[in-house]
N, C-alpha and C positions, 0 to 999 in steps of 0.2 A: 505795501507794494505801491511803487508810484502809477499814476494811470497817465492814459497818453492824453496828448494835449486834443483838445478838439480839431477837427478837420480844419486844414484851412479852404480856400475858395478854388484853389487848384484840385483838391484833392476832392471836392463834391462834384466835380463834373472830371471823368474818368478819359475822357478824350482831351483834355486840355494838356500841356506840358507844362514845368517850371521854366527859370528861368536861363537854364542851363541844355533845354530842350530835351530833358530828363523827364520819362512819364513818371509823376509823383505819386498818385493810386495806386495803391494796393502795396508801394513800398514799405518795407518794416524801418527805419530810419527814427522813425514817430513811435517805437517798441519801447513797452514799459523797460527800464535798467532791470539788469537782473542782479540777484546779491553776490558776494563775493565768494558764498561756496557752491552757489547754481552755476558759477563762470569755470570753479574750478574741477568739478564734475562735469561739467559738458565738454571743457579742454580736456580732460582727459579720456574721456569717451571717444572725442574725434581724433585725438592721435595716439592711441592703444588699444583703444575698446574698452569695455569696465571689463578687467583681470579679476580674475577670483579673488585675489587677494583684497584689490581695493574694493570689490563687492561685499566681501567676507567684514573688512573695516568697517564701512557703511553702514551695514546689517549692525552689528556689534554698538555702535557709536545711535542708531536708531533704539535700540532697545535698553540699552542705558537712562534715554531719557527717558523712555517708557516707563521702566519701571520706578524711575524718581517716582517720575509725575503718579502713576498709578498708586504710589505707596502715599506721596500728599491727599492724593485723593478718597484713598479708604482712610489715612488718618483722619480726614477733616467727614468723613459720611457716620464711621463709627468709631466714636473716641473711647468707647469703654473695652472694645475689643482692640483698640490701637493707643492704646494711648499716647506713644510718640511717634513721630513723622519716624524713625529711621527703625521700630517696627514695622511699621506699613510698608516700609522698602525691604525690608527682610520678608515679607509675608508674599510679598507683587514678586521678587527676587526665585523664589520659592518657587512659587508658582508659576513663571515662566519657564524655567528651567524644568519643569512636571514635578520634582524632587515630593511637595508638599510634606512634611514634617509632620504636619498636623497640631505642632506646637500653637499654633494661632489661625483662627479659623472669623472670616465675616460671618456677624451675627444678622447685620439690613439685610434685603432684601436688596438692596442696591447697591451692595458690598460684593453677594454671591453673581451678582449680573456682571457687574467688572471682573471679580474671577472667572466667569464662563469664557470673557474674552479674552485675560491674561492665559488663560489654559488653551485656547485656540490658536493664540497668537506664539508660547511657547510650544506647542506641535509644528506650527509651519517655519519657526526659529530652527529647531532641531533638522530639519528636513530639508530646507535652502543650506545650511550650513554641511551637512551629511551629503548634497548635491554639487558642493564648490569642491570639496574636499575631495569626492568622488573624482569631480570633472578635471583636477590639477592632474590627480594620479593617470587619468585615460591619456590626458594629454601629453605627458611626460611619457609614456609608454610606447603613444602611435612617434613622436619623433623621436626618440629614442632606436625604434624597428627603420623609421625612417631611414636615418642616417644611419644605419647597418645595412640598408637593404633588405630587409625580411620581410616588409612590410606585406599580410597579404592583398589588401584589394592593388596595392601597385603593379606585383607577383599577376595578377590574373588580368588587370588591366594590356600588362603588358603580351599578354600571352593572346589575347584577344587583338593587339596591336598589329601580331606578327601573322594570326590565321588569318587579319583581313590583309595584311600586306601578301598574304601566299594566293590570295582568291582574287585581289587585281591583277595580279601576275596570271594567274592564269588565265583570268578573262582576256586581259590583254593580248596572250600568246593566243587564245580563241580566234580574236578579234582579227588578228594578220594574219590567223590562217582562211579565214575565210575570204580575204581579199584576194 
């Protein structure tokens, strides 16, 4: 990540301007570049929101590498229990997903430490995904009622609308009669 450049002489005294009579302090201008898929996740954040889907994506493309890396990781800590790196991804694989087979099992001590967190990390996988999946179908349901009109808090909003529009009315007709 690149870092930003040092201050310059405008920028250490916070009441001075450039030269454009632009206060320079505190501007991001001088903001380290971001990469090219932090630009393309944050556009798309600011004009959609992150969508289940591409959240669903994200998650999935996150734990992919996980568990490469995790399966290089116990291949390279215990080679007699792994002997090749694409065991170790079979075993990380396993074990994210809770399945565990038991066909291969870490024998270190810092084999079973990485599986504590492969095993934790595929509980909260299972559960954000069980959550997106949820959240599309509620979605899909309340506009769905929406654009039927059934909806009920609209139903009861509306109904709430009309006993206050009946209760100014009457306050009102109160109001000139008392005059």
């Amino acid at each position: 990540m690149l870092s930003p450049p040092p201050p310059g002489p405008s920028e250490l005294d916070p009441g001075r301007s450039g030269a454009d009579g632009i206060e320079i302090a505190g501007m991001e201008k001088d903001a380290p570049q971001q990469r090219p898929a932090e630009r393309w996740i944050f556009r798309k954040m600011q004009t959609k929101g992150l969508r289940p889907r591409y959240a669903a994506y994200l998650i999935a493309a996150i734990w992919f590498v996980v568990v490469a890396a995790f399966g290089v990781v116990e291949h390279l800590i215990d080679r007699e229990s792994f002997p090749t790196v694409w065991l170790g991804m079979w075993w990380a694989l396993q074990t994210v997903t809770t399945v565990g087979y038991g066909d291969v099992v870490p024998d270190q001590t810092a084999g079973k430490v990485i599986a504590s967190f492969l095993l934790l990390g595929g509980l909260s996988l299972l559960a954000v995904i069980t959550g997106v999946v949820t959240s599309t179908f509620v979605t899909q349901a309340q506009a769905q009622r929406m654009g039927e009109g059934k909806d009920p808090v609209m139903a009861k909003l509306n109904d709430l609308e009309r006993g206050l529009a009946a209760v100014r009315g009457e306050l009102a007709s109160l109001r000139a009669d008392r005059r």
